[in-house]
N, C-alpha and C positions, 0 to 999 in steps of 0.2 A: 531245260531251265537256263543252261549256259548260254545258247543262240539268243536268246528270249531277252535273258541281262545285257549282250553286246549288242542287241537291237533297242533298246532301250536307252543306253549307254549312246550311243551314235547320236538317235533322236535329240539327246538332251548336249548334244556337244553341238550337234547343227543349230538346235533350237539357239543357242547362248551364242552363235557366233552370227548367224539373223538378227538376232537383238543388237547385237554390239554395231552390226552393220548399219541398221538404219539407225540409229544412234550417232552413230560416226558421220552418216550422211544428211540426218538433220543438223547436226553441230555446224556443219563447214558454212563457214562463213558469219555465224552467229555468235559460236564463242568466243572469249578472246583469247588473243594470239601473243601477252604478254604475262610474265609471274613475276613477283615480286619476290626477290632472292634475301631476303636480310639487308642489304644496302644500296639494292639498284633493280632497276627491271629488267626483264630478262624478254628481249624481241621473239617473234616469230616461233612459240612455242605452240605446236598441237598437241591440245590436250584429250583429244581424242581422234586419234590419224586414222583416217582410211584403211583400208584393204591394199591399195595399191600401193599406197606411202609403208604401211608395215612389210608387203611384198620387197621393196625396197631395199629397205635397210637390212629385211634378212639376207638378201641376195650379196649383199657389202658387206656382212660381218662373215658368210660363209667364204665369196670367194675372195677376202682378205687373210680367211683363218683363223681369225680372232674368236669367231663363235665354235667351231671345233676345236681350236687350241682350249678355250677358257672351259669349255666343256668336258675334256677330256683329261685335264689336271683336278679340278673338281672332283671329278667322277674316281680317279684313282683316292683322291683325298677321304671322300665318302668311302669307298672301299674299305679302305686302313683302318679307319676310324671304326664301322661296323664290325667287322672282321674280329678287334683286339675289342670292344666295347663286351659285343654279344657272347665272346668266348667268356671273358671274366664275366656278365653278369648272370649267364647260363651256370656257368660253373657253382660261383655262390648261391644264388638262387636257388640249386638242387641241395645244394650240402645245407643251407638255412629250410627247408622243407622239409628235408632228413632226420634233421638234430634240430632240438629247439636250445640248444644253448649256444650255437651258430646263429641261430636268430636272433639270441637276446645281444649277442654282440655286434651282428650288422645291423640290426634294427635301427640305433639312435642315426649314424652314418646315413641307411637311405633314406630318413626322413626328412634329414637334413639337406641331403643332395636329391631328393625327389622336388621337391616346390622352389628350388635356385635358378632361376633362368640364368639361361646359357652367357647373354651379356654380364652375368654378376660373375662369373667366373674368369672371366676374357684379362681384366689385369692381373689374377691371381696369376694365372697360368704364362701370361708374359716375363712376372717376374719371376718362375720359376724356373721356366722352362726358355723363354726366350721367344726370339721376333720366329724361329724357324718354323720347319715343318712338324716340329713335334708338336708343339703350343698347337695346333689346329686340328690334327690328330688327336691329340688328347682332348680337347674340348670334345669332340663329337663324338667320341668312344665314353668321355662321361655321362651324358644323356642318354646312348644305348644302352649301358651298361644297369641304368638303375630300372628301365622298361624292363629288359630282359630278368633282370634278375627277380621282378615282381612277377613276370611271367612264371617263370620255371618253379617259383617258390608256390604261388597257386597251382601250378599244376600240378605240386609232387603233395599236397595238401588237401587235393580236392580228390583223390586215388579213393577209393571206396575200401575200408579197414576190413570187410568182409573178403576182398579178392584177396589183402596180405594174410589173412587168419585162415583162407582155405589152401591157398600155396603153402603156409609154414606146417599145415597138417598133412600136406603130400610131401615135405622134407625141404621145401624149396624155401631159404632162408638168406639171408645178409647181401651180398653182392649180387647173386643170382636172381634174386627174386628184384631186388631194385632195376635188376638189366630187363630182364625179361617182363614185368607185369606195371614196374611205377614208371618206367621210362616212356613204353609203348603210349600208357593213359595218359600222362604228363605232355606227348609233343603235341597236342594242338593248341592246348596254351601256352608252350613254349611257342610254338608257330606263331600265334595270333598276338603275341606282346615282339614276336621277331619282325611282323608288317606292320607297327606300329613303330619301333624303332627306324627301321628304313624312313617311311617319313618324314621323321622327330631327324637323321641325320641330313637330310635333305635341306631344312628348315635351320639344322644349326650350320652350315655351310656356308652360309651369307654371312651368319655373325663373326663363324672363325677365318674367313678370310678377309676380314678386317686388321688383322694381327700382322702388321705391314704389309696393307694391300700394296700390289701389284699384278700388271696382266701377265700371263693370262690367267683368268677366274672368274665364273661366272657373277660370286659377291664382288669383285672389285667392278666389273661392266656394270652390273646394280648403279653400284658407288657411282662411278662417275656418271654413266648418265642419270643419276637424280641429282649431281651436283652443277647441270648445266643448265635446263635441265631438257632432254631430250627422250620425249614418249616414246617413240617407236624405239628406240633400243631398249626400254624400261620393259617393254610388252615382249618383245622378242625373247629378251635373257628369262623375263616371267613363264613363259611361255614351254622355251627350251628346261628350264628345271620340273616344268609342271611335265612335259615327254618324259625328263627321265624319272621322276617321280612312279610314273606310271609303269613305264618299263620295267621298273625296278621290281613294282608288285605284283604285272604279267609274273616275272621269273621266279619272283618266289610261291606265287599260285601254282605255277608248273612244277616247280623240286618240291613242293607240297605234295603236290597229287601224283606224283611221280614216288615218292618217299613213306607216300600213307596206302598203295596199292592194296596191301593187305588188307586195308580196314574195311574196302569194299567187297572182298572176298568174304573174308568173316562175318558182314551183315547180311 
């Protein structure tokens, strides 16, 4: 079944980069090659570059550095942010799933902080925390944090009250039983709201490096090339978030299945 989905997966990556190609190669010459910036035009813009013109510019942002440097400060930023987000909203999460009067007091908070896009919080968090590294850390550990914790709180709610009622008639009660029978059941919706956070921090990345952009970072190359405005570095940096996107959900597939071993023995 896994061959099957990466064969699959492939086809429909070639298929959309065929499309985009002869796309690109009906465009040339037909489209035009000027945008209208708010107060002037803006010459010589492809708005949809070639293969060769994209080959290009990645080869200039790699062997300048700019594309691994912005990638690689991002990537620690995504790290931190997930890391401190999924701890705390894992943690509540299980304690509001546990206890219901734990719920009845995080509840108003994540509903509040569930439907806030990540831009409505961008000046809170400046004027709290400042232009630094926390401000953007913090923004994207807030977003993980309220995934996760709707994860872990359905998973420890969705436990079947028969497996707690036949453990506490074999003696096995409060701590032990939450470690050994609600944790086990509970981690693949903790898992499956943990690769939906990954994404969701992916996604808040561009916005929290707007909190005095500067390079390197992949949101501030966004930035400026859509302030010039120049496609092939638009499609590159898109491109390069959409790699580690994926990468990202490669390796939590693999500590998945690496972590859930047992579950295949047991069925």
């Amino acid at each position: 079944m896994t061959a099957v989905r990466i064969r699959r997966a492939a086809f429909a990556l070639i298929l959309l980069a065929a499309l985009y190609g002869v796309a690109a190669w009906i465009g040339q010459g037909r489209l035009p090659d000027r945008v209208w910036m708010g107060a002037h035009y803006v010459e010589n813009v492809q708005l949809l570059p070639t293969f060769p013109s994209l080959f290009e510019e990645a080869g200039f942002l790699l062997e300048s550095g700019i594309l691994p440097a912005s990638a690689a400060v991002s990537l620690l930023r995504v790290l931190a942010g997930l890391l401190l987000g999924s701890t705390v909203g894992i943690l509540v999460g299980l304690a509001t799933g546990r206890a219901s009067r734990a719920e009845s007091l995080a509840d108003p908070w994540v509903s509040a902080l569930r439907f806030t896009p990540a831009l409505a919080l961008l000046p809170l968090f400046v004027a709290w925390f400042g232009y630094g590294e926390i401000s953007k850390v913090l923004l994207i550990a807030s977003g993980v944090a309220v995934v996760t914790l709707l994860g872990a709180h359905q998973g420890v709610r969705s436990v079947p009250r028969v497996y707690l009622e036949a453990a506490a008639s074999l003696g096995a009660r409060g701590a032990f039983a939450f470690r050994k029978i609600v944790l086990p059941l509970a981690f693949p919706a903790i898992f499956a709201s943990l690769r939906v956070a990954i994404a969701l921090a992916w996604v808040t990345i561009v916005v929290a490096e707007l909190i005095d952009a500067r390079m390197p970072s992949l949101g501030y190359l966004l930035a400026l090339s859509g302030a010039y405005p120049r496609v092939p570095t638009m499609l590159v940096s898109i491109g390069t978030v959409g790699l580690l996107v994926l990468v990202s959900d490669l390796l939590a597939l693999l500590l998945h299945a690496r972590a859930t071993r047992w579950m295949g023995r047991a069925a």
